[in-house]
N, CA, C and O atoms as a GROMACS GRO file, in nm:
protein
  360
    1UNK      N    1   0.082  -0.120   0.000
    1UNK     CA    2   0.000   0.000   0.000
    1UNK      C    3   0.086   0.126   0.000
    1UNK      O    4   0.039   0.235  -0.034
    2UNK      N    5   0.220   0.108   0.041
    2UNK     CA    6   0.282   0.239   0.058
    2UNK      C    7   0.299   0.289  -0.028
    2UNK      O    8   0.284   0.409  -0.050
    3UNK      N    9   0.355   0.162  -0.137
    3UNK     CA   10   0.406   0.173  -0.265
    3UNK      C   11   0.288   0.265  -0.400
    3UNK      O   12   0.321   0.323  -0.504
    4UNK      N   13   0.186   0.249  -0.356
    4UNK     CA   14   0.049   0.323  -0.415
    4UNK      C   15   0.052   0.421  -0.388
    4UNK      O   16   0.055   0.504  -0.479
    5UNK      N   17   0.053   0.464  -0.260
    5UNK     CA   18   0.041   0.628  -0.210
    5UNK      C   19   0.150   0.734  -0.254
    5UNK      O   20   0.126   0.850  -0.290
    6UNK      N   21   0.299   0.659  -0.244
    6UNK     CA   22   0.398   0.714  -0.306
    6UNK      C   23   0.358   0.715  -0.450
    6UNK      O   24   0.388   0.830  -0.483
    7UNK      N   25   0.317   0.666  -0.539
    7UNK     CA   26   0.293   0.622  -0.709
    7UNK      C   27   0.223   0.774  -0.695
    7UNK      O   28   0.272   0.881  -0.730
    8UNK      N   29   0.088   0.747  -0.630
    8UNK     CA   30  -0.020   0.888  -0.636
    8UNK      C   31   0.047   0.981  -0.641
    8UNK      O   32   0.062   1.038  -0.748
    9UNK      N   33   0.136   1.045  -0.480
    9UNK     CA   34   0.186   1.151  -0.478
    9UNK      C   35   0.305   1.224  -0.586
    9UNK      O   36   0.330   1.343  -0.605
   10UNK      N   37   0.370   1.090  -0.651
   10UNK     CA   38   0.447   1.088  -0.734
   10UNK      C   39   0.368   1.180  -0.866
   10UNK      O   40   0.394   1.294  -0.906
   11UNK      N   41   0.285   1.103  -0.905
   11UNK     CA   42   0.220   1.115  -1.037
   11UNK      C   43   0.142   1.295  -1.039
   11UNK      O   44   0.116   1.360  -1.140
   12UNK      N   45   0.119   1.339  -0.889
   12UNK     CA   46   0.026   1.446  -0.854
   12UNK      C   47   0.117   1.569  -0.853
   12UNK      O   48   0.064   1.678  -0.874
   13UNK      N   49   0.249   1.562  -0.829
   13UNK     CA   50   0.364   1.639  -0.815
   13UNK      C   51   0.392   1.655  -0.964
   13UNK      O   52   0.403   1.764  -1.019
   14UNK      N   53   0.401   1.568  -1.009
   14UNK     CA   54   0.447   1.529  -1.195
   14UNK      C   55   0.341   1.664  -1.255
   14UNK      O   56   0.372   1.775  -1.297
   15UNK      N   57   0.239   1.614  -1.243
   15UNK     CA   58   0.106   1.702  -1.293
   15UNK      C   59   0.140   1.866  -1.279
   15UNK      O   60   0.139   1.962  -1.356
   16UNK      N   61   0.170   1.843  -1.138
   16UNK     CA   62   0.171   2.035  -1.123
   16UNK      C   63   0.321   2.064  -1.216
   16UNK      O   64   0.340   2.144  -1.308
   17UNK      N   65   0.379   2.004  -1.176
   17UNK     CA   66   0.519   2.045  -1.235
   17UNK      C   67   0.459   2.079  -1.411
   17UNK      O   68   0.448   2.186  -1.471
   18UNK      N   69   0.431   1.944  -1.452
   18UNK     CA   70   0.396   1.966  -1.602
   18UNK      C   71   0.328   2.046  -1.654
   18UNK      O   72   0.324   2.072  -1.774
   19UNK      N   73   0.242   2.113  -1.533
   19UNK     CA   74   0.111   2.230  -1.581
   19UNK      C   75   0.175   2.348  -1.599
   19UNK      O   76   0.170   2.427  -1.693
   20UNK      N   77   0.250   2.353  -1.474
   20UNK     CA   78   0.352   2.494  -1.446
   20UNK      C   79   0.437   2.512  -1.603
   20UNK      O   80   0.425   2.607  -1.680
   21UNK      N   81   0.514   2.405  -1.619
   21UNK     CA   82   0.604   2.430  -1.727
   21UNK      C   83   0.483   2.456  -1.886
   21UNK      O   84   0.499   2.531  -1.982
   22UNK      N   85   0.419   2.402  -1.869
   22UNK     CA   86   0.293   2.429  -1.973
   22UNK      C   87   0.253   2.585  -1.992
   22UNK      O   88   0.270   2.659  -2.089
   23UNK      N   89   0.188   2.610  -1.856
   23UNK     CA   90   0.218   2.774  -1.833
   23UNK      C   91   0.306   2.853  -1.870
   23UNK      O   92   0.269   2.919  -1.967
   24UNK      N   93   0.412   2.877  -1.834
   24UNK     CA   94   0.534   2.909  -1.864
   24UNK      C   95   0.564   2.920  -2.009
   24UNK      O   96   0.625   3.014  -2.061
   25UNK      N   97   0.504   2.793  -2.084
   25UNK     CA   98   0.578   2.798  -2.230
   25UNK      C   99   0.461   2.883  -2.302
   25UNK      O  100   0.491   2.914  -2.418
   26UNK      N  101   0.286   2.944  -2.240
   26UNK     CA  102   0.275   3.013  -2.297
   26UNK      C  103   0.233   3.125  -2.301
   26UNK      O  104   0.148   3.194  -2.358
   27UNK      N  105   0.348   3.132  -2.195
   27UNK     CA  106   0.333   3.331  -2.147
   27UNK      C  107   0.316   3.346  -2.021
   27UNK      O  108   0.345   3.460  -1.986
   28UNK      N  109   0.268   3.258  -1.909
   28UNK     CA  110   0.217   3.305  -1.815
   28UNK      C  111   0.403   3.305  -1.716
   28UNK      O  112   0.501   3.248  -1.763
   29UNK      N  113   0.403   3.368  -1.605
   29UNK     CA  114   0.499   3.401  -1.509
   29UNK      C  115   0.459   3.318  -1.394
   29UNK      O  116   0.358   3.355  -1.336
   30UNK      N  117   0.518   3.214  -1.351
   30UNK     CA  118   0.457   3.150  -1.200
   30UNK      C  119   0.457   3.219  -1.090
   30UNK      O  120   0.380   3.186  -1.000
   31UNK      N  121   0.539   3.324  -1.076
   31UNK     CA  122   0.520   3.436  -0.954
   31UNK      C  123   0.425   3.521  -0.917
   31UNK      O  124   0.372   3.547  -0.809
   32UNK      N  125   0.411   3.571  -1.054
   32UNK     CA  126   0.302   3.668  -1.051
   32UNK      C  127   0.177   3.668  -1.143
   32UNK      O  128   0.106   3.768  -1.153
   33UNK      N  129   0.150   3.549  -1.212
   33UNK     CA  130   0.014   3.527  -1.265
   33UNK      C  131  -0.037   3.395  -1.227
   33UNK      O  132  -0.149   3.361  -1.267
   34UNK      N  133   0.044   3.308  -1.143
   34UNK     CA  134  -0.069   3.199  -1.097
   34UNK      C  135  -0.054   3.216  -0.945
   34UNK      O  136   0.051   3.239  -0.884
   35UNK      N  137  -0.223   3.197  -0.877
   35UNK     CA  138  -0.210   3.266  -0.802
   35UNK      C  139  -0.197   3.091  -0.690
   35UNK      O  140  -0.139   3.090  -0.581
   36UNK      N  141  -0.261   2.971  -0.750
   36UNK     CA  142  -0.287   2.896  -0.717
   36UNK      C  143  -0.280   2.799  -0.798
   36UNK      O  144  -0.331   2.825  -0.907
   37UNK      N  145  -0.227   2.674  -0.785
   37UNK     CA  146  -0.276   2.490  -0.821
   37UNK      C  147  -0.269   2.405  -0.742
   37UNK      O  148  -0.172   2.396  -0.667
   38UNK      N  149  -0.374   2.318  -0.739
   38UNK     CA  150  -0.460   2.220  -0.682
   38UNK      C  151  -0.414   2.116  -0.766
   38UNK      O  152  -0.403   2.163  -0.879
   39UNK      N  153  -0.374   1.960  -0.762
   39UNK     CA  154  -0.455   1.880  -0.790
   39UNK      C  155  -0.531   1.776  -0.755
   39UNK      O  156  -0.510   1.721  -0.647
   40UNK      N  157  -0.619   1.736  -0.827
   40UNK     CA  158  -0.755   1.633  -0.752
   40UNK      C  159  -0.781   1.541  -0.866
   40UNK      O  160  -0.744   1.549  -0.983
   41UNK      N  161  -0.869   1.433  -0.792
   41UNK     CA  162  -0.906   1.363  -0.860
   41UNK      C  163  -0.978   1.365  -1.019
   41UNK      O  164  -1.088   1.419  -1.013
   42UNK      N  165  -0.950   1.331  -1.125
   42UNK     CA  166  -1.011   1.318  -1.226
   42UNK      C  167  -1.127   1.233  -1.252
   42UNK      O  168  -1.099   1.129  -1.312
   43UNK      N  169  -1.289   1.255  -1.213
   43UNK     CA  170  -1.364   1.159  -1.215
   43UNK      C  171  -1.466   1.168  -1.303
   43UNK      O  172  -1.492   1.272  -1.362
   44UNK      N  173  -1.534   1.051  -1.318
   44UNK     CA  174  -1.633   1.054  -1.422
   44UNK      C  175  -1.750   0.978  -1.432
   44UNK      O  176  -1.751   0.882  -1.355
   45UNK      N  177  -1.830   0.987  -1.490
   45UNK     CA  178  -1.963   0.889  -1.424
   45UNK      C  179  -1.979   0.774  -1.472
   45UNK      O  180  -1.939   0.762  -1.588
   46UNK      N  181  -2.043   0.646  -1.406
   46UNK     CA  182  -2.055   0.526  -1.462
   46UNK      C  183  -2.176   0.511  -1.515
   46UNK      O  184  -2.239   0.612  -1.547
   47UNK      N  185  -2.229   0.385  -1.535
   47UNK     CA  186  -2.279   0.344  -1.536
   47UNK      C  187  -2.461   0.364  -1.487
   47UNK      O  188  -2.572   0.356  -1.540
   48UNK      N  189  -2.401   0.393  -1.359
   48UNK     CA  190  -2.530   0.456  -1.274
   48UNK      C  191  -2.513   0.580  -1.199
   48UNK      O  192  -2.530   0.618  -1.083
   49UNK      N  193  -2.458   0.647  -1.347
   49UNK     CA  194  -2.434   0.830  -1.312
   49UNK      C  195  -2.386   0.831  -1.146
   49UNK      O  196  -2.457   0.905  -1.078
   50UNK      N  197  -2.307   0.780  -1.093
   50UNK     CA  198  -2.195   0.805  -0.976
   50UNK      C  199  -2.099   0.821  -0.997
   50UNK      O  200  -2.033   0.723  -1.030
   51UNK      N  201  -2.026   0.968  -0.989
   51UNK     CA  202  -1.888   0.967  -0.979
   51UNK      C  203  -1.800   0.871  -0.930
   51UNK      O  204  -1.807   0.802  -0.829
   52UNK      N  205  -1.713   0.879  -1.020
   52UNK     CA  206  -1.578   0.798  -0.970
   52UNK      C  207  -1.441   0.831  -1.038
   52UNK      O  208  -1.417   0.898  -1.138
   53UNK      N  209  -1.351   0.754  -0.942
   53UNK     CA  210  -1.225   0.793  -1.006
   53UNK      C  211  -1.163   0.697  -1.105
   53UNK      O  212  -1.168   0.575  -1.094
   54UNK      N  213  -1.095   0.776  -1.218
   54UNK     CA  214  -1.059   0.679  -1.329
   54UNK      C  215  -0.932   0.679  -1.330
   54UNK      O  216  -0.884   0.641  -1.437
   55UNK      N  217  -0.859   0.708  -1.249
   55UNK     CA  218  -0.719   0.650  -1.230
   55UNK      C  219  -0.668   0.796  -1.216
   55UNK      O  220  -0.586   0.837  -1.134
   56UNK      N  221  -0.772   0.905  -1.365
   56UNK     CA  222  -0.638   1.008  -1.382
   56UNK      C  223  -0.696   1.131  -1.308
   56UNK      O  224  -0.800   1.146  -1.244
   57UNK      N  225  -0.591   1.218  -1.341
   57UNK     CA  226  -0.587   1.380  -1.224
   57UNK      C  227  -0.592   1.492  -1.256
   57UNK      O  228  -0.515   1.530  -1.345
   58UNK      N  229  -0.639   1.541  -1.224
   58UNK     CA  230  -0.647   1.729  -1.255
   58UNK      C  231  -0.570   1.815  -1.236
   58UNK      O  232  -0.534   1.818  -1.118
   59UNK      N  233  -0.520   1.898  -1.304
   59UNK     CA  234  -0.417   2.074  -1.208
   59UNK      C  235  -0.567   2.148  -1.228
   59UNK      O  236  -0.634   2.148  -1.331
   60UNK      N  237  -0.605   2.216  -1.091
   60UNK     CA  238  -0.683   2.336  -1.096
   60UNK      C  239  -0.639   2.403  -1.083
   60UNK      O  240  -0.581   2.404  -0.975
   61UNK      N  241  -0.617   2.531  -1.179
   61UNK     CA  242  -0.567   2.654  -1.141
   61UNK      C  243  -0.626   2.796  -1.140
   61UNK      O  244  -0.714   2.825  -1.221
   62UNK      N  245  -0.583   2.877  -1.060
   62UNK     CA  246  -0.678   2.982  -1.046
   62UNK      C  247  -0.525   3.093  -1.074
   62UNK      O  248  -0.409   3.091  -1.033
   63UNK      N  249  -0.586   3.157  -1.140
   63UNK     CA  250  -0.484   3.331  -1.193
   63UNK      C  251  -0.521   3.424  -1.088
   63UNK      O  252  -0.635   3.443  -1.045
   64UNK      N  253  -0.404   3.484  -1.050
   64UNK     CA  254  -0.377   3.598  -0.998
   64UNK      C  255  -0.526   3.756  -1.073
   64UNK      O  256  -0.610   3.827  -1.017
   65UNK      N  257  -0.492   3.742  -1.177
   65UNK     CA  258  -0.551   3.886  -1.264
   65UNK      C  259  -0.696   3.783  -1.318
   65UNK      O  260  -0.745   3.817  -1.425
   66UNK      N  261  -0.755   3.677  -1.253
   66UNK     CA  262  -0.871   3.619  -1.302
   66UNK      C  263  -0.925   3.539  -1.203
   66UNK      O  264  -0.964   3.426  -1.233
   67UNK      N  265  -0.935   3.588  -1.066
   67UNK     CA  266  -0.973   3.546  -0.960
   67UNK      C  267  -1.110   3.471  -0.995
   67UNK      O  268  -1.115   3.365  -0.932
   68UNK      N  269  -1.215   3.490  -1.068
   68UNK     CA  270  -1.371   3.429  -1.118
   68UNK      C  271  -1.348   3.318  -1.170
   68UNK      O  272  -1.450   3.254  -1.192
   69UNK      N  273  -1.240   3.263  -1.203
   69UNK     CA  274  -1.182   3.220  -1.321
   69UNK      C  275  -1.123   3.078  -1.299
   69UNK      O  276  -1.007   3.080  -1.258
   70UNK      N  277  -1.166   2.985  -1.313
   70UNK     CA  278  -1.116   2.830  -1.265
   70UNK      C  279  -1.048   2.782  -1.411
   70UNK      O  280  -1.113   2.812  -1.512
   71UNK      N  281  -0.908   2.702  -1.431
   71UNK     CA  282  -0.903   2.640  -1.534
   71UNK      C  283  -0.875   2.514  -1.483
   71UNK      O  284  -0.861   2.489  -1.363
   72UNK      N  285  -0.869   2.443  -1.564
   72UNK     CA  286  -0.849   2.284  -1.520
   72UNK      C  287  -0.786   2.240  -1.680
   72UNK      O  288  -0.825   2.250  -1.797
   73UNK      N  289  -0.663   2.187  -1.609
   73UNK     CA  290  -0.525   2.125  -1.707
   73UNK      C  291  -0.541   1.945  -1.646
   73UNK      O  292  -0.574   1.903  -1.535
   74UNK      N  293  -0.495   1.861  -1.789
   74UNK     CA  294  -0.446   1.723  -1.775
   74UNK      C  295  -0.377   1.691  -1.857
   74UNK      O  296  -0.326   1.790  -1.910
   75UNK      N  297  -0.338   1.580  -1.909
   75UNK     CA  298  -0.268   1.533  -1.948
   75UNK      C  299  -0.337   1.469  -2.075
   75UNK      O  300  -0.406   1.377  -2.030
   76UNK      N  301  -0.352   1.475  -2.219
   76UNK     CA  302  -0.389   1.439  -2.324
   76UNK      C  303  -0.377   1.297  -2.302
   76UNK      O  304  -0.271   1.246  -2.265
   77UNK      N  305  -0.479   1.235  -2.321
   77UNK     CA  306  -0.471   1.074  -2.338
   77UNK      C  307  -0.397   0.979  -2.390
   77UNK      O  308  -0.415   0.932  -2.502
   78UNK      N  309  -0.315   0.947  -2.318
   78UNK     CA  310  -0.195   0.819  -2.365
   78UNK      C  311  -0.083   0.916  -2.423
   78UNK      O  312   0.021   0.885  -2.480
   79UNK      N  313  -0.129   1.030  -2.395
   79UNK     CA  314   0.055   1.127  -2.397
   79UNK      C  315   0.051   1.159  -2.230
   79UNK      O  316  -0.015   1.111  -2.137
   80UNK      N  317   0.192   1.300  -2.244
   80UNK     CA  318   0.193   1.305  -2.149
   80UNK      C  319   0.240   1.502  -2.175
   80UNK      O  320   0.328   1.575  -2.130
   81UNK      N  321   0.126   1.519  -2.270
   81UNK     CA  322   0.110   1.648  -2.303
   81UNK      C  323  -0.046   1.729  -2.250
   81UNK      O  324  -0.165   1.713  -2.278
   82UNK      N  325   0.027   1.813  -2.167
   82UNK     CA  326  -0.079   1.893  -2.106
   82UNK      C  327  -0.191   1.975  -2.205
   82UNK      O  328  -0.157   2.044  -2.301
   83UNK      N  329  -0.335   1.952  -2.161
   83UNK     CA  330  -0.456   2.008  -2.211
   83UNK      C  331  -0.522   2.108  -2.105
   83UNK      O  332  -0.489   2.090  -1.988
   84UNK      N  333  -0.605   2.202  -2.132
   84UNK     CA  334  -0.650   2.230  -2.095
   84UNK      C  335  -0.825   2.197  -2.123
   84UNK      O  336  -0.880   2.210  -2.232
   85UNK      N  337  -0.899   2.148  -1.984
   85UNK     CA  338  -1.021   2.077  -2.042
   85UNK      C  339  -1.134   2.141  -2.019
   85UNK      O  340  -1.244   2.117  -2.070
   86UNK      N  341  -1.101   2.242  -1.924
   86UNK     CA  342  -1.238   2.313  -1.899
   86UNK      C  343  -1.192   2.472  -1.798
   86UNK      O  344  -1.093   2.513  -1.738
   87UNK      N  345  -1.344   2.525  -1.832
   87UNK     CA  346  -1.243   2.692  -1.748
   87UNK      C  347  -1.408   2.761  -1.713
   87UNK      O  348  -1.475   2.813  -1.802
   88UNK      N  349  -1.447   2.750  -1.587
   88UNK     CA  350  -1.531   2.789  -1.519
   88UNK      C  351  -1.524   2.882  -1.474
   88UNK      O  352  -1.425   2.899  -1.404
   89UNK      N  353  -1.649   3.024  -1.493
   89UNK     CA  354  -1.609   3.132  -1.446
   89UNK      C  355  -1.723   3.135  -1.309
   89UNK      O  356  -1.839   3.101  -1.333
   90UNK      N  357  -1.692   3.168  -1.195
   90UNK     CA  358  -1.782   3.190  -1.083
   90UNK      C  359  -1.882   3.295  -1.062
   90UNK      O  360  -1.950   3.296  -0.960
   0.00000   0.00000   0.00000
């Protein structure tokens, strides 16, 4: 079991890192335009519309100059090239 939790934290660290450098390559400054990243579970519904988790993970990020402003970054399917999948304004 340890060996899982380390894998998770591994893979969740990977994510931010990869989002950040994603950022970075297009335009944004990590100091002063992200104000925040999160990541969480990536889930999705079955069968009998209940969330669940499908293995993969989210970066939520929130901007400094777009506080209303939620984006949510992953990882393109069977790469390991960051998407952006959705961007919720509050």
């Amino acid at each position: 079991m340890s060996f899982q939790v380390f894998s998770t934290i591994q893979k969740k660290v990977q994510l931010k890192k990869d989002t950040i450098t994603y950022l970075v390559d297009k335009g944004y400054d990590e100091e002063t335009d992200i104000k925040e990243i999160e990541v969480v579970k990536l889930l999705e519904l079955n069968e009998d519309d209940e969330a669940v988790h499908n293995g993969r993970y989210q970066a939520v990020v929130k901007f400094k100059d777009e506080p209303e402003t939620t984006s949510f970054y992953t990882y393109k399917r069977d790469t390991k090239n960051i998407i952006r999948i959705d961007m919720i304004e509050e």
